[in-house]
C-alpha positions in Angstrom: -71.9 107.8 -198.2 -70.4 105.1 -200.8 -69.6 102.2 -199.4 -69.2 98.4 -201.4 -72.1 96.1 -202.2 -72.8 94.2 -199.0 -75.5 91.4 -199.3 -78.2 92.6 -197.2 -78.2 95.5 -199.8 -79.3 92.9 -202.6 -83.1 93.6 -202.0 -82.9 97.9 -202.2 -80.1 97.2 -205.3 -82.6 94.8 -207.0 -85.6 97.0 -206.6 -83.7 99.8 -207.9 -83.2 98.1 -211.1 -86.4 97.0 -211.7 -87.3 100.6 -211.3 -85.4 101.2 -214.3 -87.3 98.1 -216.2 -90.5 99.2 -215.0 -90.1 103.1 -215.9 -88.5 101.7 -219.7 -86.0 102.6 -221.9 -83.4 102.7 -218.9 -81.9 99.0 -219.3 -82.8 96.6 -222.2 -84.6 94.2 -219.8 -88.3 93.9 -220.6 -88.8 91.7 -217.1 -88.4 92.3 -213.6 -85.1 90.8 -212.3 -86.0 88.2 -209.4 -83.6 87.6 -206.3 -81.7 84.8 -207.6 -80.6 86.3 -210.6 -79.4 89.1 -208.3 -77.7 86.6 -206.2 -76.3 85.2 -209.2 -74.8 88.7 -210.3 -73.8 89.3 -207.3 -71.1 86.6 -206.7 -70.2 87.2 -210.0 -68.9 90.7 -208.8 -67.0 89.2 -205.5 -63.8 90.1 -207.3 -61.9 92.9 -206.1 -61.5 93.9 -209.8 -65.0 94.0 -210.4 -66.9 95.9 -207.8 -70.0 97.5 -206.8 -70.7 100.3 -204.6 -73.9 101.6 -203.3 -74.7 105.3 -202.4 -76.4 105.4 -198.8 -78.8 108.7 -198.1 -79.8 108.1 -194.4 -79.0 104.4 -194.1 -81.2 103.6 -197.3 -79.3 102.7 -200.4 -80.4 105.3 -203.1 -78.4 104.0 -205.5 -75.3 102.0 -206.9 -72.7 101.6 -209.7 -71.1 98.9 -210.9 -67.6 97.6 -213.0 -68.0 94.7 -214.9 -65.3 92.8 -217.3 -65.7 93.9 -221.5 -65.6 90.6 -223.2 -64.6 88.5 -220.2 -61.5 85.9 -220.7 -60.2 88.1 -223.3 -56.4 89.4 -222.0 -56.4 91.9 -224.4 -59.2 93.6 -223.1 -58.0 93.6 -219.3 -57.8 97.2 -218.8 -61.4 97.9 -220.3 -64.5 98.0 -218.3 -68.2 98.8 -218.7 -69.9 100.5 -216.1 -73.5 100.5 -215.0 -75.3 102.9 -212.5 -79.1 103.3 -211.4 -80.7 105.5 -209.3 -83.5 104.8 -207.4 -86.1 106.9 -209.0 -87.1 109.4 -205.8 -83.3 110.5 -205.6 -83.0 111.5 -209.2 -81.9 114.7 -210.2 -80.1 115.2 -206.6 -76.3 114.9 -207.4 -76.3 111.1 -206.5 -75.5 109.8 -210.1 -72.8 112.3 -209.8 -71.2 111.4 -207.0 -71.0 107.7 -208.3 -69.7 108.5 -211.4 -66.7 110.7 -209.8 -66.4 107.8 -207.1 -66.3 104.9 -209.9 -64.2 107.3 -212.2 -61.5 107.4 -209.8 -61.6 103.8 -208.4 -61.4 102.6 -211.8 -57.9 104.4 -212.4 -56.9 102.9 -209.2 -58.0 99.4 -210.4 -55.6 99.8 -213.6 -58.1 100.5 -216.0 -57.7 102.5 -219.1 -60.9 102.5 -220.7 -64.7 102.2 -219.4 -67.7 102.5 -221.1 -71.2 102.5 -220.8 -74.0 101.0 -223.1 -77.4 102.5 -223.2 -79.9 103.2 -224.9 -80.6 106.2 -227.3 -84.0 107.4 -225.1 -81.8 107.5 -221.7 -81.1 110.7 -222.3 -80.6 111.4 -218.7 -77.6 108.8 -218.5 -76.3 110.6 -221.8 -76.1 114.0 -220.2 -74.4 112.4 -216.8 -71.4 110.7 -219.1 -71.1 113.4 -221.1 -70.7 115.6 -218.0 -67.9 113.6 -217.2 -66.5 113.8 -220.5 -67.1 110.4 -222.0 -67.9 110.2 -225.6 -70.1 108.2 -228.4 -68.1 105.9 -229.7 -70.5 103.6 -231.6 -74.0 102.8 -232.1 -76.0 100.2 -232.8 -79.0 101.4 -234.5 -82.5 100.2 -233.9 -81.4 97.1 -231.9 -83.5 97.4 -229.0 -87.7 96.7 -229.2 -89.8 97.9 -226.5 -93.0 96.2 -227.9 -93.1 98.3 -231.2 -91.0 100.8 -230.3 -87.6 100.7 -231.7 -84.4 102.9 -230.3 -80.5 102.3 -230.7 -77.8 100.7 -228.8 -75.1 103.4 -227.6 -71.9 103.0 -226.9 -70.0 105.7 -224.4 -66.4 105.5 -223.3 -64.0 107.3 -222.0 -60.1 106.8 -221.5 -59.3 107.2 -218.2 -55.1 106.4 -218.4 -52.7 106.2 -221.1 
């Protein structure tokens, strides 16, 4: 089930992310996220054009995705959105990351979005497949941006245009 981001989720969200920090590569974040920076993030996403929804697997949150504003405060860029999804690591490769794709896919159009994208980074080869399977493409890259104590990899940049 997909359901939006309710507060008591903020503990399973945040663990799922750090998941990600912990296991590398995944986000750019070298540091566990503590709870009030996930407080912090999530009141900034208490707009209805900037949601996040979490994927339930026997009432425990097994993942979630997220919209977020490109360049925030810039009207030209309105219609353009990143969007960020994690997966809490024993419900990989199980369709989940799938199903939030197709979900955020389709409530992005009915947000009036044209454009999303995702950044990541050039070793989440995982996330690459998942967007490509939904048919977004590289549009940039940022090479060698990202240092994981000696280990350098590239910024990516994925989008897909999602109305005309």
């Amino acid at each position: 089930m997909i359901r939006k981001l309710a507060y008591a989720d903020l503990s399973a969200v945040n663990e799922i992310y750090n998941q990600a920090v912990q296991n590398g590569f995944q986000t750019a974040d070298l540091e566990i996220v503590d709870s009030a920076a996930r407080l912090e993030w999530f009141q900034a996403h208490q707009d209805e054009q900037f949601p996040v929804y979490v994927m339930e697997s026997n009432r425990k949150v097994v993942g979630w995705v997220s919209i977020s504003p490109y360049r925030k405060g810039r009207a030209a860029l309105r219609f353009t959105a990143e969007v960020s999804y994690y997966i809490h690591q024993d419900f990989q490769n199980k369709g989940y990351g799938s199903e939030l794709m197709a979900f955020i896919i389709k409530a992005s159009k009915s947000l009036k979005f044209k454009t999303l994208f995702a950044i990541l980074l050039d070793k989440n080869v995982a996330s690459i497949r998942l967007l490509e399977k939904f048919n977004f493409e590289r549009w940039g890259v940022l090479p060698n941006v990202a240092d994981f104590n000696g280990i350098e990899c590239s910024h990516l940049y994925y989008g897909l245009r999602i109305s005309k």
